[in-house]
C-alpha positions as CSV (number, residue, x, y, z in Angstrom):
1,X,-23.5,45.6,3.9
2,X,-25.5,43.1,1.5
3,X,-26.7,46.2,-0.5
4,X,-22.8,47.0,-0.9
5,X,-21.1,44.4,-1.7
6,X,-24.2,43.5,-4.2
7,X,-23.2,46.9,-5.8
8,X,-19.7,45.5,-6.3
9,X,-20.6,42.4,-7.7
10,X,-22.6,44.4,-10.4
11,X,-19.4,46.7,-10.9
12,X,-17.3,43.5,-11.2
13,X,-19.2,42.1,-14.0
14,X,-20.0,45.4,-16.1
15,X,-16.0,45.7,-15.6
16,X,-15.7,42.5,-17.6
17,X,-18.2,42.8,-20.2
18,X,-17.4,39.7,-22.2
19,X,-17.3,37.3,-19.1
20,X,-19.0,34.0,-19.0
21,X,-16.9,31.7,-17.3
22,X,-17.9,28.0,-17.7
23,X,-15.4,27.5,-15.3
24,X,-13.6,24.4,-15.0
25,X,-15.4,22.3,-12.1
26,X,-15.9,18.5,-11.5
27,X,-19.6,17.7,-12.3
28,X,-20.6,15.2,-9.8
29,X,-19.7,13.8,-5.9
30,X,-17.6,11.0,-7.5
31,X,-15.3,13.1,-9.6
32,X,-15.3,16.2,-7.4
33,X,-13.9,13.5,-4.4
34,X,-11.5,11.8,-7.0
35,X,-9.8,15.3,-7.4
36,X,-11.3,15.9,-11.2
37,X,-8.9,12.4,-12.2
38,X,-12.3,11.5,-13.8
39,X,-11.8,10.7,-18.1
40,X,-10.3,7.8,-17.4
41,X,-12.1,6.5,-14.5
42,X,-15.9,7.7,-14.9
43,X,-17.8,4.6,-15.7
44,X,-21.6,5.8,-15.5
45,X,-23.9,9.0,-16.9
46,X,-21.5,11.0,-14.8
47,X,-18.6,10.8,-16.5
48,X,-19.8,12.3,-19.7
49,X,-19.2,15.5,-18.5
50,X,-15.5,14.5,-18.0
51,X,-15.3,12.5,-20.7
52,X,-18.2,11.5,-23.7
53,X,-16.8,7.9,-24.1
54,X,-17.9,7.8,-20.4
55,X,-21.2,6.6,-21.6
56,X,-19.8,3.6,-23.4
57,X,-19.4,2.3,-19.9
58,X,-23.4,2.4,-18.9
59,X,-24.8,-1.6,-19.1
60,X,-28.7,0.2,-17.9
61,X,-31.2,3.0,-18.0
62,X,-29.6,5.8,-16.2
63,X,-30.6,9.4,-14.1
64,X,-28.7,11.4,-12.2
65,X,-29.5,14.5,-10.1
66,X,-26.7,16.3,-7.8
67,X,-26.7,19.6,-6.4
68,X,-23.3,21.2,-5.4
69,X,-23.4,24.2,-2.3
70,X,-21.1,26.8,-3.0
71,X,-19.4,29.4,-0.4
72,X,-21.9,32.0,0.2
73,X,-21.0,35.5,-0.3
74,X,-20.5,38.1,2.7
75,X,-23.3,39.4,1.8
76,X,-25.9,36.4,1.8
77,X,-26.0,36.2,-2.2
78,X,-26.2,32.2,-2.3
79,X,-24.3,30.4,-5.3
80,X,-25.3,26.5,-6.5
81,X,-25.1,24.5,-8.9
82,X,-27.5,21.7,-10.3
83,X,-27.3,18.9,-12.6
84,X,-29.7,16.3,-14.2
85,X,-28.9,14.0,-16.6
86,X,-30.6,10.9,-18.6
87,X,-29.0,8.2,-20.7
88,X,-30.0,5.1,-22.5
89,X,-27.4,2.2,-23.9
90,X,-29.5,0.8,-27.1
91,X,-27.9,-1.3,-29.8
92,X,-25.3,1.3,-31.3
93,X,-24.1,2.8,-28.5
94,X,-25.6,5.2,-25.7
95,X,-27.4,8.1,-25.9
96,X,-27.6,10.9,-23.2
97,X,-28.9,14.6,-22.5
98,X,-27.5,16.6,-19.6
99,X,-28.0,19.7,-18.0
100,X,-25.6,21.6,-15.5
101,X,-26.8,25.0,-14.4
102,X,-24.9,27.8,-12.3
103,X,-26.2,30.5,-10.7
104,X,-25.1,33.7,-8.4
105,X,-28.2,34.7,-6.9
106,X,-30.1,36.8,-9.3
107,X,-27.3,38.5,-10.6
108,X,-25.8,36.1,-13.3
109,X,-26.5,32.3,-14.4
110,X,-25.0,30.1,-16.7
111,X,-26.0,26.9,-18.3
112,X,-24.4,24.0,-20.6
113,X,-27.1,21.4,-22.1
114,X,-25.2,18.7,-23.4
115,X,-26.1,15.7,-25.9
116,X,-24.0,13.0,-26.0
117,X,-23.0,9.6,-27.4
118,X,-20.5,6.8,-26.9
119,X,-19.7,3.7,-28.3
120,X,-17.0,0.9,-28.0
121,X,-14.6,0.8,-30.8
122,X,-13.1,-2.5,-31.1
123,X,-12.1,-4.6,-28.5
124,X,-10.0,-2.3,-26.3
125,X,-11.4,1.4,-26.8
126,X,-14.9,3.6,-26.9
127,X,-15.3,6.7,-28.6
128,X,-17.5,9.4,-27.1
129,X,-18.6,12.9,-28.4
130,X,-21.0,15.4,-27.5
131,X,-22.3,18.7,-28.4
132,X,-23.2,21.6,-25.8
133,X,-25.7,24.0,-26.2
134,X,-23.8,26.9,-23.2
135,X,-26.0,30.2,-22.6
136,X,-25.3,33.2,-19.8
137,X,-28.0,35.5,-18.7
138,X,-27.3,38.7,-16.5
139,X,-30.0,39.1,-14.0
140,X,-30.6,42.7,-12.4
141,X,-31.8,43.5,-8.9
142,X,-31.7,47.2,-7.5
143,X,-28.5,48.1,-8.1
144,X,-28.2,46.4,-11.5
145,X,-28.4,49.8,-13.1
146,X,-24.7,49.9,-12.7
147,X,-24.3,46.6,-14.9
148,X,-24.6,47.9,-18.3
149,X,-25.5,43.9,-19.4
150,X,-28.4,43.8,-17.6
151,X,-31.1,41.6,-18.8
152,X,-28.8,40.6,-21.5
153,X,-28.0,37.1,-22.4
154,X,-25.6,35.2,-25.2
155,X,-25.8,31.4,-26.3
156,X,-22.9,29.4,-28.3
157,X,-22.0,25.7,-29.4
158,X,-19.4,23.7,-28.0
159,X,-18.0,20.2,-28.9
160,X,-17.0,17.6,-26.8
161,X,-14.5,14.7,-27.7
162,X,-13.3,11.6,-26.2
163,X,-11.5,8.3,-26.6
164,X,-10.5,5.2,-23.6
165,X,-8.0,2.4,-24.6
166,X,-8.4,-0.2,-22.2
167,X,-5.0,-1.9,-22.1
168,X,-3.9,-4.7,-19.5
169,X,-2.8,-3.2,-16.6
170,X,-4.6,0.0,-17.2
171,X,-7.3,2.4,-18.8
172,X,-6.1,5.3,-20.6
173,X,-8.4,8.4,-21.8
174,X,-8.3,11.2,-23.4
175,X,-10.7,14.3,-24.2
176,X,-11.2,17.7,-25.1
177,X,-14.2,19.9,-23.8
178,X,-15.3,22.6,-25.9
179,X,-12.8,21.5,-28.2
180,X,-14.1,24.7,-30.7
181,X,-13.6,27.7,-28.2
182,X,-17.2,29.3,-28.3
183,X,-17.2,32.7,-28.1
184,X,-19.7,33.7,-24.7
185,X,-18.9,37.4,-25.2
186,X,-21.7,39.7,-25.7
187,X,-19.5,43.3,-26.1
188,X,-16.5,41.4,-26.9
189,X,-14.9,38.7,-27.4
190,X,-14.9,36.0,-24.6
191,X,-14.1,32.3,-25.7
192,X,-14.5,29.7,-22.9
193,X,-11.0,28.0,-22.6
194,X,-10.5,24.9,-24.3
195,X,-10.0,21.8,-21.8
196,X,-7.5,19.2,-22.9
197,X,-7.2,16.2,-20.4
198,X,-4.8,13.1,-20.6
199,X,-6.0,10.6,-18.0
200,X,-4.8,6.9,-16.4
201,X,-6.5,4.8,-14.4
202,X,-4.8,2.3,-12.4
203,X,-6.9,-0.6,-10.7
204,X,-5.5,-3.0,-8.0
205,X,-6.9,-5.3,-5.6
206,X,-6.8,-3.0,-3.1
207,X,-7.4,0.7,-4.3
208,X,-7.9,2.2,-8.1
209,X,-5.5,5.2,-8.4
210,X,-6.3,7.9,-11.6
211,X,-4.0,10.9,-12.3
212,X,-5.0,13.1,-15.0
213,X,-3.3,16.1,-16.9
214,X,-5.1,19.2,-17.7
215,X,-4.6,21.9,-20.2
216,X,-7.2,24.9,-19.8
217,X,-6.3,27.9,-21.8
218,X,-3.8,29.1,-20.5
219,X,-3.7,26.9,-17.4
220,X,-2.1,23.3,-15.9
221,X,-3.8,21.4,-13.4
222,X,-2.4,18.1,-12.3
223,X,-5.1,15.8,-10.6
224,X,-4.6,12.4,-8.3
225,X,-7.0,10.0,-7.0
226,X,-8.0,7.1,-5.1
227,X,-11.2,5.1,-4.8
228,X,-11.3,1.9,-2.2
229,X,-14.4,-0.4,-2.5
230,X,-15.7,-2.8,0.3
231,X,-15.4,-6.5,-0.8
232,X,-19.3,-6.4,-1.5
233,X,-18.6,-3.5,-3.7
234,X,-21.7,-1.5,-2.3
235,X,-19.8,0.9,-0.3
236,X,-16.8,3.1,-1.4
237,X,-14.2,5.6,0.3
238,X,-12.7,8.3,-2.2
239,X,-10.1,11.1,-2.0
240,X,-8.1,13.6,-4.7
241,X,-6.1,16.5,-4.5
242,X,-5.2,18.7,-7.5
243,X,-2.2,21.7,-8.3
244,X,-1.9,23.5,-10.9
245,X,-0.7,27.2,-12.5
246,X,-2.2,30.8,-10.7
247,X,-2.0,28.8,-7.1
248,X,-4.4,26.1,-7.8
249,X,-5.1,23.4,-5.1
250,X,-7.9,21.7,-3.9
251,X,-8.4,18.4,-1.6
252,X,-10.9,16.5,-2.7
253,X,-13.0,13.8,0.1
254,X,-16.2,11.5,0.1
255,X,-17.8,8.4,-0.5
256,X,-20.3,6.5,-2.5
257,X,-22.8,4.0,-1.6
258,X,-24.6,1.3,-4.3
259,X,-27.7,-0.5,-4.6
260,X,-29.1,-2.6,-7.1
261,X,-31.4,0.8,-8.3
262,X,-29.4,3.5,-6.9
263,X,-26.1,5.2,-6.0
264,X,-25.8,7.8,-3.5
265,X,-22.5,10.1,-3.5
266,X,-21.5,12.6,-1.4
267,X,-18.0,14.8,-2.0
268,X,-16.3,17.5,0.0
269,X,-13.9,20.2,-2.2
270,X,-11.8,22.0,0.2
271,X,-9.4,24.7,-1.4
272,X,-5.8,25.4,0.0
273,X,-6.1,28.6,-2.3
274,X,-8.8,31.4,-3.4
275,X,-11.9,31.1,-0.4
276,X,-9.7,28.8,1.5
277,X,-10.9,30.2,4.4
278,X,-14.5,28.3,3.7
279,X,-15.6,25.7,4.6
280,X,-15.5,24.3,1.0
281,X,-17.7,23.2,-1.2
282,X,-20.1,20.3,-0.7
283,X,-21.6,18.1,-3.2
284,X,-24.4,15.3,-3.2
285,X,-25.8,13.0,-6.2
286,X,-28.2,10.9,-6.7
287,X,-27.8,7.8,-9.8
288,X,-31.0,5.6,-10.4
289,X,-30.5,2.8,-12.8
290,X,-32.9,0.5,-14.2
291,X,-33.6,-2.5,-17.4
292,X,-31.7,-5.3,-17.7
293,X,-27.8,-5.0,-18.4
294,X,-26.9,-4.1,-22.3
295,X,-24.2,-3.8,-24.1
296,X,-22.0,-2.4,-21.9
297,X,-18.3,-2.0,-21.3
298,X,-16.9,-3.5,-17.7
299,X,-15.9,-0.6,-15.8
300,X,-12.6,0.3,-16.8
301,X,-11.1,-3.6,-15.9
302,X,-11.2,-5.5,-19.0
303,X,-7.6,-6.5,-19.3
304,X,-8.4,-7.5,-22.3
305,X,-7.7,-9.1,-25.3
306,X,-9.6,-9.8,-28.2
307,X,-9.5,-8.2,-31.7
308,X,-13.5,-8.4,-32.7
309,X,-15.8,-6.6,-30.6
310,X,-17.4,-8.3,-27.5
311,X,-20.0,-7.8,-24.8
312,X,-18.6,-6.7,-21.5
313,X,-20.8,-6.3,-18.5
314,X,-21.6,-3.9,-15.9
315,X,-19.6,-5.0,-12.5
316,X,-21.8,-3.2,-9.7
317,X,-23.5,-6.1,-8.2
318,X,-26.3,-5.6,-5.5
319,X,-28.1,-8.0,-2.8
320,X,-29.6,-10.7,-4.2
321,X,-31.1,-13.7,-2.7
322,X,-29.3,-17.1,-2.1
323,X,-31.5,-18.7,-4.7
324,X,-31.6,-15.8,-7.6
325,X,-27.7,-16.3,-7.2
326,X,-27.8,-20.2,-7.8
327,X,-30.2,-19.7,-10.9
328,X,-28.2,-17.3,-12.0
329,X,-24.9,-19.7,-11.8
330,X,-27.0,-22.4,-13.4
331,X,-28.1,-20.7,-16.3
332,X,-24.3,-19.8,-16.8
333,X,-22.8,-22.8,-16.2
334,X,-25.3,-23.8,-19.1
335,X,-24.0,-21.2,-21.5
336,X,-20.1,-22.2,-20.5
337,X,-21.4,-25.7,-21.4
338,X,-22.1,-24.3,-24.7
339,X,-19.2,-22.9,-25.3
340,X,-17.4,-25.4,-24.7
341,X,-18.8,-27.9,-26.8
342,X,-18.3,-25.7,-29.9
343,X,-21.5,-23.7,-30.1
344,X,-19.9,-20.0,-29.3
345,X,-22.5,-18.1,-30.8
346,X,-25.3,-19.7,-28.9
347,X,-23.3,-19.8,-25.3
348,X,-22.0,-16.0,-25.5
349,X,-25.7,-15.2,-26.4
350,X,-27.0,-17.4,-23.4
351,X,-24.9,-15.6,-21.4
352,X,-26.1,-11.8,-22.5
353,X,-29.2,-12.7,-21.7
354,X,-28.4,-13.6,-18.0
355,X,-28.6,-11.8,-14.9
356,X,-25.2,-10.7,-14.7
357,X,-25.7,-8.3,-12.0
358,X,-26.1,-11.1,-9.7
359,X,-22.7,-12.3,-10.0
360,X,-19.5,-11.3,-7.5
361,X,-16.8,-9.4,-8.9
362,X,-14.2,-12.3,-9.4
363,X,-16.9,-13.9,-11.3
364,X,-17.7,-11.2,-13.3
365,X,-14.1,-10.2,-13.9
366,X,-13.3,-14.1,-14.9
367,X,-16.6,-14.1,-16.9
368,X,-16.1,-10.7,-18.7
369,X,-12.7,-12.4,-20.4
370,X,-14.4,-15.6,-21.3
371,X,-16.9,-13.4,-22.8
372,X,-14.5,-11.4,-24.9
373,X,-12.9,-14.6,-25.9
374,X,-15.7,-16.5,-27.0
375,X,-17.1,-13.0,-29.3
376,X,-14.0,-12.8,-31.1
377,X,-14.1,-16.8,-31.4
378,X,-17.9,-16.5,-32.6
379,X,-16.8,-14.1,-35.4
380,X,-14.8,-16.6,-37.3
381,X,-16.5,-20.1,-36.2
382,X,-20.0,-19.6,-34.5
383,X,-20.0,-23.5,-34.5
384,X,-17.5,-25.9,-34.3
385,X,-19.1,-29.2,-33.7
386,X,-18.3,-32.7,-35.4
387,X,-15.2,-35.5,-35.1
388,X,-13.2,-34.5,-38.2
389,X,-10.1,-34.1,-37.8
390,X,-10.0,-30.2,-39.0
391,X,-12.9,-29.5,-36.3
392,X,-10.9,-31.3,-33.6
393,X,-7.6,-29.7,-34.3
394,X,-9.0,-26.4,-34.6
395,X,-11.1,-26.5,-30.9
396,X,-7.7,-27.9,-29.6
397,X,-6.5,-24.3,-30.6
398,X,-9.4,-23.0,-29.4
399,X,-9.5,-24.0,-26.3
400,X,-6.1,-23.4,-25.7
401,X,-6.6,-19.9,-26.8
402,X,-10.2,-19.7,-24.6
403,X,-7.7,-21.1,-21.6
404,X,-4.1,-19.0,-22.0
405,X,-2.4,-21.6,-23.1
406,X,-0.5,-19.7,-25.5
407,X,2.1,-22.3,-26.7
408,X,-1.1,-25.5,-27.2
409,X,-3.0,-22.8,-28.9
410,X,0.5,-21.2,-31.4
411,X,1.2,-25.2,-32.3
412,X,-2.3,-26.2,-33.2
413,X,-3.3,-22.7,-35.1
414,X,0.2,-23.7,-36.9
415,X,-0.4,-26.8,-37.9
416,X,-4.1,-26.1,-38.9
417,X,-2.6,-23.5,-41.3
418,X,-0.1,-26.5,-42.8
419,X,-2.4,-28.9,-43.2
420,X,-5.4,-26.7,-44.8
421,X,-3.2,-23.7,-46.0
422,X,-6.7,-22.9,-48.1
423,X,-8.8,-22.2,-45.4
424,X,-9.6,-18.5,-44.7
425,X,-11.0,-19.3,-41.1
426,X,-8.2,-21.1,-40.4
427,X,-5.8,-18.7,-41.5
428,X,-8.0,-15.7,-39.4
429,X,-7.2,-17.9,-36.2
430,X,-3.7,-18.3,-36.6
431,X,-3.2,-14.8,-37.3
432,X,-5.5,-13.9,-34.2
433,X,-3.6,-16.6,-31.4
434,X,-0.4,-15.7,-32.9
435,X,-1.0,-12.0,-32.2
436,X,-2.6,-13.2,-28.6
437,X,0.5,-15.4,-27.7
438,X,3.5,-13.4,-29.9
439,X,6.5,-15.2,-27.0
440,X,5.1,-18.8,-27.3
441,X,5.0,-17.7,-31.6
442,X,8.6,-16.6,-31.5
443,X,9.4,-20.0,-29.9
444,X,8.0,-22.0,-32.7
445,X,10.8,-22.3,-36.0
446,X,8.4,-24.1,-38.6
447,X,11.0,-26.1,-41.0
448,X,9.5,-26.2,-44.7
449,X,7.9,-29.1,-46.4
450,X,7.3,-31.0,-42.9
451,X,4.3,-30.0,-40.3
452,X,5.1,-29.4,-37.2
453,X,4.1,-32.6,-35.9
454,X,6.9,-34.2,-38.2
455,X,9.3,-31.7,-36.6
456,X,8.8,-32.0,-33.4
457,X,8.7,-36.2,-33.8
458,X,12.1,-35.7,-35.6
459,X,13.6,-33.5,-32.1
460,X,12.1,-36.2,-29.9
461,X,14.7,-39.0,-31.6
462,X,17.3,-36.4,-31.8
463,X,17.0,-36.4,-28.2
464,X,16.9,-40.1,-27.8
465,X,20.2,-40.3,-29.4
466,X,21.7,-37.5,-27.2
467,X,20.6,-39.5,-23.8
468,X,17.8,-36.7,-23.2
469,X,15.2,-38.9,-22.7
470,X,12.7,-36.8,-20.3
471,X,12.7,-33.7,-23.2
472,X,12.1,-36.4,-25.7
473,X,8.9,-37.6,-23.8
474,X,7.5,-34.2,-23.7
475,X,8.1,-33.4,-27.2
476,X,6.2,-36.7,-28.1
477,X,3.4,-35.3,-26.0
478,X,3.7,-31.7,-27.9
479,X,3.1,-34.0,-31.3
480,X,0.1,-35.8,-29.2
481,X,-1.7,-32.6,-28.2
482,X,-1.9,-32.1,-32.0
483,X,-2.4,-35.6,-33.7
484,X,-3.5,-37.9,-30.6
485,X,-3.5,-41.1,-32.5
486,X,-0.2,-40.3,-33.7
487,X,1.7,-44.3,-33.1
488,X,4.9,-42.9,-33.9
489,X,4.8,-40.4,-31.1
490,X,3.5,-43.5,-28.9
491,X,6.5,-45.6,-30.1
492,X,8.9,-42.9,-28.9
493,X,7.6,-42.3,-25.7
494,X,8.4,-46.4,-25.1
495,X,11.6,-45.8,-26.5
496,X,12.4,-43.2,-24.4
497,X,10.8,-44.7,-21.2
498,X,12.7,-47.7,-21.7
499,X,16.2,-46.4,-22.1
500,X,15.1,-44.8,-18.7
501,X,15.4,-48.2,-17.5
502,X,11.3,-47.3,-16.8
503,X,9.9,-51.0,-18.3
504,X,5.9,-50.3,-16.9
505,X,5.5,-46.9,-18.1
506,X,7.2,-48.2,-22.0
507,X,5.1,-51.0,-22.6
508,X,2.2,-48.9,-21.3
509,X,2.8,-46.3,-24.4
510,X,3.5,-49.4,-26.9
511,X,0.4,-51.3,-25.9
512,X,-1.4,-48.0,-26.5
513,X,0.3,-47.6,-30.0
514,X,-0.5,-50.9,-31.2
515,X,-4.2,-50.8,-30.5
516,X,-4.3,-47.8,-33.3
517,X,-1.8,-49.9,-35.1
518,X,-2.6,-53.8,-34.6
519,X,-0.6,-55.2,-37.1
520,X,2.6,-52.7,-36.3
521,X,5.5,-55.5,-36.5
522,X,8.2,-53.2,-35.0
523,X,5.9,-52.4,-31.8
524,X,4.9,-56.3,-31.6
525,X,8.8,-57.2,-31.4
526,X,9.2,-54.2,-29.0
527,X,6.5,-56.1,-26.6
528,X,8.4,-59.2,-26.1
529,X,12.0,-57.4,-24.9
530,X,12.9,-58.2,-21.5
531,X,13.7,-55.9,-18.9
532,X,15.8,-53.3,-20.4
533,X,19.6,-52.5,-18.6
534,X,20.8,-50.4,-16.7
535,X,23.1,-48.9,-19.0
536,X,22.3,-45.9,-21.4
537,X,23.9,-45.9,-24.3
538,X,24.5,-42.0,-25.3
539,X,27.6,-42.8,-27.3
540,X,29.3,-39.9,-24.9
541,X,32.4,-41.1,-22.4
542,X,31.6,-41.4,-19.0
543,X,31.2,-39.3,-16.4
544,X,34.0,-37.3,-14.7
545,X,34.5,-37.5,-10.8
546,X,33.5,-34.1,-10.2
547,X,30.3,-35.0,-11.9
548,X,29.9,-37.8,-9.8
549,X,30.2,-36.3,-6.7
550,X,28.0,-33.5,-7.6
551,X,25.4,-36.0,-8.4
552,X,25.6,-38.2,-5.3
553,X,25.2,-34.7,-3.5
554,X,22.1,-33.4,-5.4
555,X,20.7,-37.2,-4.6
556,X,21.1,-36.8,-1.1
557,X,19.5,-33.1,-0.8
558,X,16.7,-34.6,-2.7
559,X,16.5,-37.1,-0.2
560,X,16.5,-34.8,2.9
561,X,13.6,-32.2,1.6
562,X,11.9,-35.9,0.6
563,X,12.2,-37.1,4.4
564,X,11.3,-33.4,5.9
565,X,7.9,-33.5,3.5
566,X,9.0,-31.2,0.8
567,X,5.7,-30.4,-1.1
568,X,5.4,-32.1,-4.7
569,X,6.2,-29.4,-6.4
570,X,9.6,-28.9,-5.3
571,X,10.7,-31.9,-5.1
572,X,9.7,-32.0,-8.7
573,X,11.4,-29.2,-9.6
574,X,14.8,-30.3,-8.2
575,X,14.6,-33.9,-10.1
576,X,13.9,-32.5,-13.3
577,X,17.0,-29.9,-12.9
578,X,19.2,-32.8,-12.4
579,X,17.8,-34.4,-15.3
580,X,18.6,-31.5,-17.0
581,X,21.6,-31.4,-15.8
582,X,22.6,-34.9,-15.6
583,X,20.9,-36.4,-18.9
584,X,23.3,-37.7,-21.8
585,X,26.6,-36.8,-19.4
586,X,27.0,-40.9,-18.7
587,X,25.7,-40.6,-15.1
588,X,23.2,-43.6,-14.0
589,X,20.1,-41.5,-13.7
590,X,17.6,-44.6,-13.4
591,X,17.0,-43.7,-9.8
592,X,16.0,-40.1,-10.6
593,X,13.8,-41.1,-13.4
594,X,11.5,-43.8,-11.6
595,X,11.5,-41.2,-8.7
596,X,10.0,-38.3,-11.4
597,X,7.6,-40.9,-12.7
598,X,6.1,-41.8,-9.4
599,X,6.1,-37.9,-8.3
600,X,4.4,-37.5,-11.9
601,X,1.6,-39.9,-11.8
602,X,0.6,-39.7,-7.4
């Protein structure tokens, strides 16, 4: 029987003299049990198979060995495949050099050597190509007499492309293997099919789902996965199915474990079509990784922004001691310190040179942002240290930015730009936060010839004279968070407290005023007022019944949710509706105001 259907498997291949296959097959446990939903999602030496700009990914020294055990045939002829590969991150990018080897018995073998190299490209993208070196051999045994390509053999280039965009919800990828066709035909011509894939990777707290679009030749193959980690991220669950044109379907099953120096995976392929009657095909890999953490992209999660280049670190922590975790914090806490005392260059470079590995994932994903941050902050001020105004104003934007507080960060970067429109750094930051924070930008009119504080001091007594005294107070503050010795913006605030009938919290803001301003006349006259009435004076008519009834029934819901222990932030919320509401309409509202300002300052 084995000396038949080894007979037939010769007849097969002299029947197709130009064949050499290169089929289209996961390389690895982790994309073989993720259903081949791998250019998007492939984050170590692995993924270069699937995707060059894979390697972009790798923070350390990297080897990987798998072996894959194919359905034997009837006839005992045993079919495998092996692959070893080795790659090194350095300072422009990573370098790598695989091998992936197939072979039918003695019959026929096939092998792609592949050199690659990745890079990040900006903020939110790395670039990846590679070039494979593919060779077939025909073997002969004692029936190879009817293969008339016996002993023969053919060798060809291929070219490997690839590009991720990491945007903030997901990572997006594609790449094209053997993007040049080689011709593997030795009588004929046979080119190995072009592979076009579109991938998406989707992270979430609980599981990371990929789907992936193939084009093979002539072929479609959709692919889903899934990948669940443990909340130590050391252990891993993974599954994939694929479909596609000509019946193709697969279910794809394994898991992963991690270690500080290795990763063992382990995948199951079971077919729905072809040798579905197997028992599939098995696969097991072996990842050893070693040297401190480079410059590495975060696997696939960076969410983020940024438009110079920064450092993003490898997230696949290991065990580590109580005390190498605490030394680890220290040091970081140290470089944070840095940072935010103006010296960005020198805290994001205390940082790179930190264990990082030692760190838990929230960490890491909080400390991969700040990282980013502070990189693209380093590119246009590596210091900002001093007590000039300028240097003030611009770390209030800064750290706003550093923070998310897109509307702080758009008003300072604003009026930095007004009051030095000369300054090139300045005018880079602007541009950058107003690109971060484009909503909070949209928000902001800038009126010519005045800065913004001026503006926004000019709003705040617009609102004074239309009774709205609680937005006047906060655009006061707006101008304070920009120019905090401002005494106008101090005088307002009193003015607006104290037509709030509010006499503590008025004074409080003039006192504060005059000491910048000792000799302020206005303010010293403003001092010696007594108690202010109870009657605001909007200039409006009063307020209508229906008003006054809906009042006295908003009071007395307050009241309730205030005797049932409402938390603070709801009863917050409800008085500063009816202020909203309420404010400039004639209703009394000095109960609601002191009960705001004692919510506001417990």
């Amino acid at each position: 029987m084995r000396s038949r259907l080894a007979a037939l498997l010769s007849l097969w291949l002299s029947a197709a003299p130009a064949y050499a296959s290169f089929e289209d097959l996961p390389v690895g446990p982790r994309a073989q049990a993720l259903g081949s939903a791998y250019a998007a999602q492939g984050d170590d030496i692995s993924g270069m198979f699937a995707n060059p700009a894979a390697l972009a990914s790798m923070g350390r020294n990297q080897a990987f060995l798998t072996y894959q055990k194919d359905p034997s045939l009837t006839d005992g002829t045993n079919m495998g495949r092996q692959v070893i590969a080795f790659g090194s991150p350095f300072r422009f990018g990573t370098m790598a050099l695989g091998i992936d080897s197939f072979s039918a018995g003695s019959l026929y073998s096939e092998r792609a050597m592949i050199l690659g190299y990745g890079r990040p490209v900006g903020s939110k993208g790395t670039l990846g190509f590679g070039m494979r070196n593919l060779s077939v051999k025909y073997g002969s045994d004692q029936f190879s007499g009817l293969n008339s390509l016996q002993g023969k053999s053919k060798s060809g280039m291929g070219i490997d492309l690839g590009y991720r965009h990491y945007g903030k919800k997901a990572t997006y990828a594609i790449a094209l293997i053997n993007a040049n066709e080689p011709d593997m035909g030795i009588k004929s011509s046979s080119k190995v099919d072009r592979k076009i894939s579109l991938g998406m990777a989707f992270p979430t707290p609980v599981l990371d789902f990929m789907a992936q679009l193939d084009k093979v030749g002539q072929d479609t193959h959709m692919n889903f996965g899934f990948e669940h980690w443990n909340k130590g991220r050391h252990l891993a669950v993974r599954g994939g199915v694929n479909f596609g044109s000509r019946d193709y379907r697969n279910l794809g099953l394994g898991f992963g474990y991690v270690t500080r120096v290795v990763t063992f995976d382990y995948a199951l392929l079971l077919p729905f079509s072809g040798l579905a009657t197997t028992l599939g095909t098995h696969q097991i890999g072996l990842t050893f990784q070693w040297g401190k953490s480079g410059k590495a992209r975060n696997r696939q999660r960076p969410d983020e922004e940024g438009e110079e280049t920064g450092d993003v670190v490898s997230a696949r922590p290991h065990r580590a001691s109580d005390d190498e975790r605490e030394r680890a914090r220290r040091a970081l806490a140290d470089a944070r310190a840095d940072i935010l005392k103006g010296r960005y260059k020198q805290g994001l470079e205390s940082i790179q040179q930190s264990d990082l590995e030692l760190m838990s994932d929230e960490e890491m994903a909080d400390l991969s942002r700040l990282m980013k941050k502070t990189a693209t902050v380093a590119s246009i001020y590596p210091r900002l240290e001093g007590g000039d105004a300028k240097t003030k104003l611009v770390r209030t934007a800064v750290g706003a930015y550093m923070s998310g507080s897109g509307k702080t960060a758009v008003h300072a970067a604003i009026f930095a730009e007004q009051k030095w429109p000369a300054d090139p750094a300045v005018k880079r930051l602007k541009e950058l936060i107003v690109k971060e924070f484009p909503s909070d930008a949209f928000d902001v009119r800038p009126l010519p010839e005045v800065t913004l504080v001026q503006q926004f001091l000019q709003e705040a007594l617009e609102l004074i004279y239309g009774g709205k005294y609680v937005a006047a107070i906060s655009k006061c503050n707006e101008a304070l968070e920009l120019d905090p010795e401002n005494t106008l913006a101090l005088t307002r605030i009193g003015s607006a407290y104290w037509a709030m009938g509010l006499e503590e919290p008025a004074r409080s803001s003039w006192r504060k005023a005059l000491d910048l301003d000792p000799n302020n006349e206005q303010l010293l006259s403003f001092l010696k007022r007594k108690a202010p009435a109870a009657i605001r004076r909007t200039g409006k008519q009063g307020p209508t019944p229906e008003q006054e009834e809906e009042f006295r029934n908003g009071v007395a819901y307050y009241e309730r949710l205030r005797r049932a222990g409402a938390d603070k932030p709801t009863l917050e919320k409800i008085l500063k509706k009816m202020i909203d509401q309420y404010e400039g309409s004639g209703v009394d509202l000095g109960y609601i105001y002191k009960e705001y300002e004692r919510l506001k300052t417990r």
